[in-house]
SELUM-932528 format. One record per residue (C-alpha): residue in three letters; x, y, z. Coordinates in pm, whole numbers. Layout:
BEGIN
@aa->ALA | px->X | py->Y | pz->Z
...
# end
This chain:
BEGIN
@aa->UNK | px->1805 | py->-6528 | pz->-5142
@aa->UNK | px->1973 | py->-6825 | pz->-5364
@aa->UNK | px->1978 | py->-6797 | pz->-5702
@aa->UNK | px->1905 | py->-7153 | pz->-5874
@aa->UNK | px->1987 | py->-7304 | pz->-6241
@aa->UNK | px->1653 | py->-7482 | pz->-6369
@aa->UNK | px->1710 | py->-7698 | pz->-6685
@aa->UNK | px->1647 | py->-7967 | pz->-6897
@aa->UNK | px->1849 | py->-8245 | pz->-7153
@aa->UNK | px->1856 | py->-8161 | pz->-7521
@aa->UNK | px->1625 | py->-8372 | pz->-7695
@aa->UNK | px->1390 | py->-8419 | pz->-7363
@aa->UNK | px->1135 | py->-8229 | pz->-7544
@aa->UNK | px->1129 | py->-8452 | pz->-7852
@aa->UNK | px->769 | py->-8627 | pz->-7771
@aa->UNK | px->617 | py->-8326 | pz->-7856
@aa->UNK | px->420 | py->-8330 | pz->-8175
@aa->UNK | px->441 | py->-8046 | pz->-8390
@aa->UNK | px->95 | py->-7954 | pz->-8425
@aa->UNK | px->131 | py->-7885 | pz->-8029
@aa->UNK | px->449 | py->-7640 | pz->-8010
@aa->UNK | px->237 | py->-7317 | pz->-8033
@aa->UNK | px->48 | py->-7457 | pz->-7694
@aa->UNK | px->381 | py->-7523 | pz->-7556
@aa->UNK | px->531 | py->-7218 | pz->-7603
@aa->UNK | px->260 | py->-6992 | pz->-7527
@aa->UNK | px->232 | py->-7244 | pz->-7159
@aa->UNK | px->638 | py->-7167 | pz->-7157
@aa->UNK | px->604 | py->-6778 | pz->-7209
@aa->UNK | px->322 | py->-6782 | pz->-6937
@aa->UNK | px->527 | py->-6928 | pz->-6702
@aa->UNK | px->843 | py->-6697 | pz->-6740
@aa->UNK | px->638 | py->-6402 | pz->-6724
@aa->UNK | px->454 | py->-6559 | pz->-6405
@aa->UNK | px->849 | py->-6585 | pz->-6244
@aa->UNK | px->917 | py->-6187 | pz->-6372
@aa->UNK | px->611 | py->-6055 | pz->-6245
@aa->UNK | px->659 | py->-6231 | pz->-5938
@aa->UNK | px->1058 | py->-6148 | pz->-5921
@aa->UNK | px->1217 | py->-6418 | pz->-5920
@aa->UNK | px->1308 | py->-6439 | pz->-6263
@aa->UNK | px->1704 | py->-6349 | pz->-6365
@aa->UNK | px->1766 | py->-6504 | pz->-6751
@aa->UNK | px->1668 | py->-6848 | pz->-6937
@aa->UNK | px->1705 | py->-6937 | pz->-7275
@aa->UNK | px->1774 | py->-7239 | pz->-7503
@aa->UNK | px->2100 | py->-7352 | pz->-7605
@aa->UNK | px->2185 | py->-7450 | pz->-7959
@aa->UNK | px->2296 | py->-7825 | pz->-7973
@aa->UNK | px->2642 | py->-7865 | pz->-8102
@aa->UNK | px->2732 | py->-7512 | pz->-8109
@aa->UNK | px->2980 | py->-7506 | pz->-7879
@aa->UNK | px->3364 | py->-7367 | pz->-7866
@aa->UNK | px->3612 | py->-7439 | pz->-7618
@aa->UNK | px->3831 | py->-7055 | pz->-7532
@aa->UNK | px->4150 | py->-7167 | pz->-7381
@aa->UNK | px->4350 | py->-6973 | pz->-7145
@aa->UNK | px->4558 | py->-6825 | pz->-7399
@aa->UNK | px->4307 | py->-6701 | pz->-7593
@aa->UNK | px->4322 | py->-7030 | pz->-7869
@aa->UNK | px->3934 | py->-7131 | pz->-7979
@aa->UNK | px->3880 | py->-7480 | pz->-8080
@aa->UNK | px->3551 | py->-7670 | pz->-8159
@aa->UNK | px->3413 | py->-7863 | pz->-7957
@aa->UNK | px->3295 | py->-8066 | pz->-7713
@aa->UNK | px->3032 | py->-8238 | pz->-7933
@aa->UNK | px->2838 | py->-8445 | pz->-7705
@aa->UNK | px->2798 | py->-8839 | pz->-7771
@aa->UNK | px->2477 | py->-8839 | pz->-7531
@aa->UNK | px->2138 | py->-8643 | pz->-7533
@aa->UNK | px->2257 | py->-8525 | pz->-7180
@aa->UNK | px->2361 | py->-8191 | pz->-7242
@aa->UNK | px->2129 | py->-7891 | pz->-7165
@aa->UNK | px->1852 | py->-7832 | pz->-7403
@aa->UNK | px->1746 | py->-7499 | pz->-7184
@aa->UNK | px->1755 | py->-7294 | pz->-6880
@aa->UNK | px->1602 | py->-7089 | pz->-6622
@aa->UNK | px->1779 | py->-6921 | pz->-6386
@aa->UNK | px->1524 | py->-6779 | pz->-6078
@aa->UNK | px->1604 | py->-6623 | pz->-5748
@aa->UNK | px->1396 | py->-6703 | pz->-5451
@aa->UNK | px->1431 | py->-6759 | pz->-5082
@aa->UNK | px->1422 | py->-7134 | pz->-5051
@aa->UNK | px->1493 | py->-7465 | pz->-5197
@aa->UNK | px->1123 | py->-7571 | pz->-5171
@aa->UNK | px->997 | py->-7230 | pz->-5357
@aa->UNK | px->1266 | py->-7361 | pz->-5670
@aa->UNK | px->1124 | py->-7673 | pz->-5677
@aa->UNK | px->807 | py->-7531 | pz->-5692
@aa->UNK | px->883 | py->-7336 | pz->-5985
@aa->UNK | px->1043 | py->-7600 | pz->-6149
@aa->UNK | px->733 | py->-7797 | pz->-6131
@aa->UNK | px->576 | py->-7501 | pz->-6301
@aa->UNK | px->814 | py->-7497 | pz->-6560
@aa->UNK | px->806 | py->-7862 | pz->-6626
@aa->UNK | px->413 | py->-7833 | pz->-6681
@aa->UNK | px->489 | py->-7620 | pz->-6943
@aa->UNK | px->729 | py->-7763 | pz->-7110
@aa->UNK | px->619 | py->-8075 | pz->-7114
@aa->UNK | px->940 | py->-8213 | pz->-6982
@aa->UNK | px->1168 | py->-8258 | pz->-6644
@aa->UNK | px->1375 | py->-8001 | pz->-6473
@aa->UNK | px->1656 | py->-8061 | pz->-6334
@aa->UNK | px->1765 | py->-7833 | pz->-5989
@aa->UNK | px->2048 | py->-7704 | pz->-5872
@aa->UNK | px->2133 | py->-7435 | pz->-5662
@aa->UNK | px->2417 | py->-7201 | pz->-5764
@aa->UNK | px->2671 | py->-7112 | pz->-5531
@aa->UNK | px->2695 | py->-6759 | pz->-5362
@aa->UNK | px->2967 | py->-6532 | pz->-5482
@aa->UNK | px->2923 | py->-6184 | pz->-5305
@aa->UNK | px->3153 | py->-6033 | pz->-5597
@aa->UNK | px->2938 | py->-6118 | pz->-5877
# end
């Protein structure tokens, strides 16, 4: 099986009005729990924009980066399933209910982790 990170840019959900985020969310929702009862879920989430610190290898936190583009990840899904065409087809899934693109990319296997 091949784990695979399913996401999407900051600010690609932006055409949404908000009379319609309630519908989105419960669409979203319905669509993780689809990919848990089905097993192939691992962890997702949003990420806060412009909340990031950089940990150095000495321990020193700075700021930072603060992105100049809208391509940074807005959110995530991380599934595990047994093919590159079952990913995509979650990712289409996801997409529908979020209203927005996925981007796919498999993660690479570490057999310590």
């Amino acid at each position: 099986m091949q784990r695979y990170l399913i996401s999407f840019d900051d600010g690609s959900m932006a055409h949404i009005p908000d009379e319609e985020w309630p519908a989105v969310g419960e669409a979203s929702h319905a669509v993780v729990q689809e990919a848990k009862d089905a097993g192939v879920w691992i962890f997702g989430g949003g990420v806060e924009r412009q909340q990031a610190a950089i940990v150095g290898t000495d321990g020193a936190v700075r700021e930072g980066p603060f992105p100049e583009t809208k391509a940074v990840i807005g959110g995530f899904s991380v599934i595990e399933v047994p093919s590159r065409a079952e990913a995509l087809a979650w990712a289409a899934r996801i997409a529908h209910g979020c209203r927005c693109a996925q981007e796919v990319r498999e993660i690479m296997y570490d057999p310590t982790s």
